[in-house]
C-alpha positions in Angstrom: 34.3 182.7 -17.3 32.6 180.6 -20.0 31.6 177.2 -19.1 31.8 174.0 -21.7 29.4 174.1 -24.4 26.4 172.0 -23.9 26.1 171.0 -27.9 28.8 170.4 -29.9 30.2 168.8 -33.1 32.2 166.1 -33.4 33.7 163.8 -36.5 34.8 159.9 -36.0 35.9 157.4 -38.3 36.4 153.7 -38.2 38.2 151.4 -40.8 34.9 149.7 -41.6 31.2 149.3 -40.5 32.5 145.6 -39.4 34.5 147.9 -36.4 32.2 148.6 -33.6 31.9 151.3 -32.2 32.9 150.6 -28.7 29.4 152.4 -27.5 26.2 151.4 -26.1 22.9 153.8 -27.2 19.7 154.2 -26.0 17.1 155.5 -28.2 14.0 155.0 -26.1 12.9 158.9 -25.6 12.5 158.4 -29.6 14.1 161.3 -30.8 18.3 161.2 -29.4 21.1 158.2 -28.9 21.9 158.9 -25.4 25.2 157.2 -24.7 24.9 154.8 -21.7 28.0 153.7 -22.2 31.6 153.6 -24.1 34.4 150.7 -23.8 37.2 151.9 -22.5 39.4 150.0 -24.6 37.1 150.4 -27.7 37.1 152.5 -30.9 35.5 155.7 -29.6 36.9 155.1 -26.0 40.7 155.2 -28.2 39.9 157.8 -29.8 38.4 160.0 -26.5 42.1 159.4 -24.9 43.8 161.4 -28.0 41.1 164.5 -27.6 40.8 166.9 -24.8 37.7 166.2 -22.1 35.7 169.2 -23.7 36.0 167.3 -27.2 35.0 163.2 -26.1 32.3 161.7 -26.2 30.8 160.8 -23.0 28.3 158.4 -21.1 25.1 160.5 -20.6 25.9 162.6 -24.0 22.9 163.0 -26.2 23.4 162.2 -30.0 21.3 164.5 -31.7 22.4 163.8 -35.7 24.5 161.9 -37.3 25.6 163.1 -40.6 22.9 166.1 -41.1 20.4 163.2 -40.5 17.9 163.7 -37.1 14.2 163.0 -36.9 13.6 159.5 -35.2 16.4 157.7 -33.1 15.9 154.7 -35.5 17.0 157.0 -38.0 20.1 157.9 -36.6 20.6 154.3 -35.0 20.5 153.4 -38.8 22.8 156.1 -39.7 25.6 155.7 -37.0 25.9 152.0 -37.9 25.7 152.0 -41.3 28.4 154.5 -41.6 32.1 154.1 -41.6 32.6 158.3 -41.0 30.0 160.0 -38.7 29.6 163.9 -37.9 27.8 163.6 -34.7 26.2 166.8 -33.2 26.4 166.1 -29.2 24.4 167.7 -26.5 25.8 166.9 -23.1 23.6 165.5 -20.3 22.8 167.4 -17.9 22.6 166.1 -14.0 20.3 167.5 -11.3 19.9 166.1 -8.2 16.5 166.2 -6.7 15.3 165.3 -2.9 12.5 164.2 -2.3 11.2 163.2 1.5 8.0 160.9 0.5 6.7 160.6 4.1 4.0 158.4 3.4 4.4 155.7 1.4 1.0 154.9 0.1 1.2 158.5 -1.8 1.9 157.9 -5.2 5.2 159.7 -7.2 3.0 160.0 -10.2 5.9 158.8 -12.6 5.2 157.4 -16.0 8.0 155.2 -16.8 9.3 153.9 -19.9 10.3 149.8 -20.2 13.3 150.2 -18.7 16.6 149.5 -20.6 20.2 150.6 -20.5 21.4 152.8 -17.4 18.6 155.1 -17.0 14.6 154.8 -16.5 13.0 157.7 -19.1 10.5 159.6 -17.9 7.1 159.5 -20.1 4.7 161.6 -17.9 3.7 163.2 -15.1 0.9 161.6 -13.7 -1.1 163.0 -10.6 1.3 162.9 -7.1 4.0 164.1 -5.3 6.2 165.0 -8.6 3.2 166.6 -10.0 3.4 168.4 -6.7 6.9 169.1 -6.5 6.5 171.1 -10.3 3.8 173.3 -9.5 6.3 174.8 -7.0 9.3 174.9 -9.0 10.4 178.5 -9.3 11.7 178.4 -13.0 10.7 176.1 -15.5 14.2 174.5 -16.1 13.7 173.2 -12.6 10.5 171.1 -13.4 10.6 167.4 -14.4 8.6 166.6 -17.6 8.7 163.5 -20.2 11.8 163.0 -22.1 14.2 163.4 -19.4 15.6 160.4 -17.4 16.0 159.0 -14.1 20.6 157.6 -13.6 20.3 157.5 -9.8 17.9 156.6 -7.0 18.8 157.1 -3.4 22.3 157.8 -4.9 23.1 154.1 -6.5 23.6 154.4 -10.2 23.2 151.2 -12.2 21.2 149.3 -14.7 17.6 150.3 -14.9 15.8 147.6 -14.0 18.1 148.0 -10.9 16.7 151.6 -10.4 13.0 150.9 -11.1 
């Protein structure tokens, strides 16, 4: 059988742009609000308990436009608060785990890291080291690490990023 849909489109409304949200975004990788978190008890978190889980919006999702507008995330930052009425196009996060036994410790990861903010570190390179390493074996592409995606857990403890970095 089919699995979920990894984009998807989604309409919400509030009364006035004086109503937030109920969401936390991150627009550090520049081009996407990624979700890092929702109020339970807010706006969107209301609306998530009257939709099926295929059809909320999640922590991790990726907002990719907001009403036809995409580019920068500043753009759609701009967008998603100035509006009262948003069509969101959503691409879900995607988790993998990865294990990595650094033996040594003076070996480098060769990680370029973003300032970190929010719930995740974002990865902007690879630099030379073990992750360098670890990609040049990866079987399939999709398995690789590049700039862009973002680090949620270290050694299994999820949190704030300064907490992970």
């Amino acid at each position: 059988p089919r699995g979920p849909s990894c984009q998807m489109s989604m309409t919400i409304e509030r009364s006035s742009v004086n109503v937030s949200w109920g969401a936390k975004v991150n627009g550090q990788d520049g081009v996407s609000l990624v979700v890092d978190d929702l109020e339970h008890d807010g706006h969107i978190g209301k609306l998530n308990e009257r939709r099926i889980p295929e059809e909320q919006l999640l922590a991790s999702d990726y907002i990719v436009s907001v009403n036809c507008v995409s580019g920068t995330s500043m753009d759609l930052a701009t967008e998603f608060i100035e509006s009262t009425k948003v069509d969101l196009v959503v691409r879900r996060g995607r988790e993998t785990t990865i294990l990595m036994n650094r033996g040594d410790l003076r070996k480098t990861l060769g990680l370029g890291l973003a300032t970190p903010i929010g719930n995740s570190l974002v990865i902007t390179g690879i630099l030379p080291g073990l992750l360098q390493e670890y990609n040049s074996k990866a079987t399939f592409e999709c398995q690789k690490l590049k700039a862009g995606h973002r680090i949620v857990a270290v050694d299994g403890r999820r949190g704030d990023a300064l907490e992970l970095g």
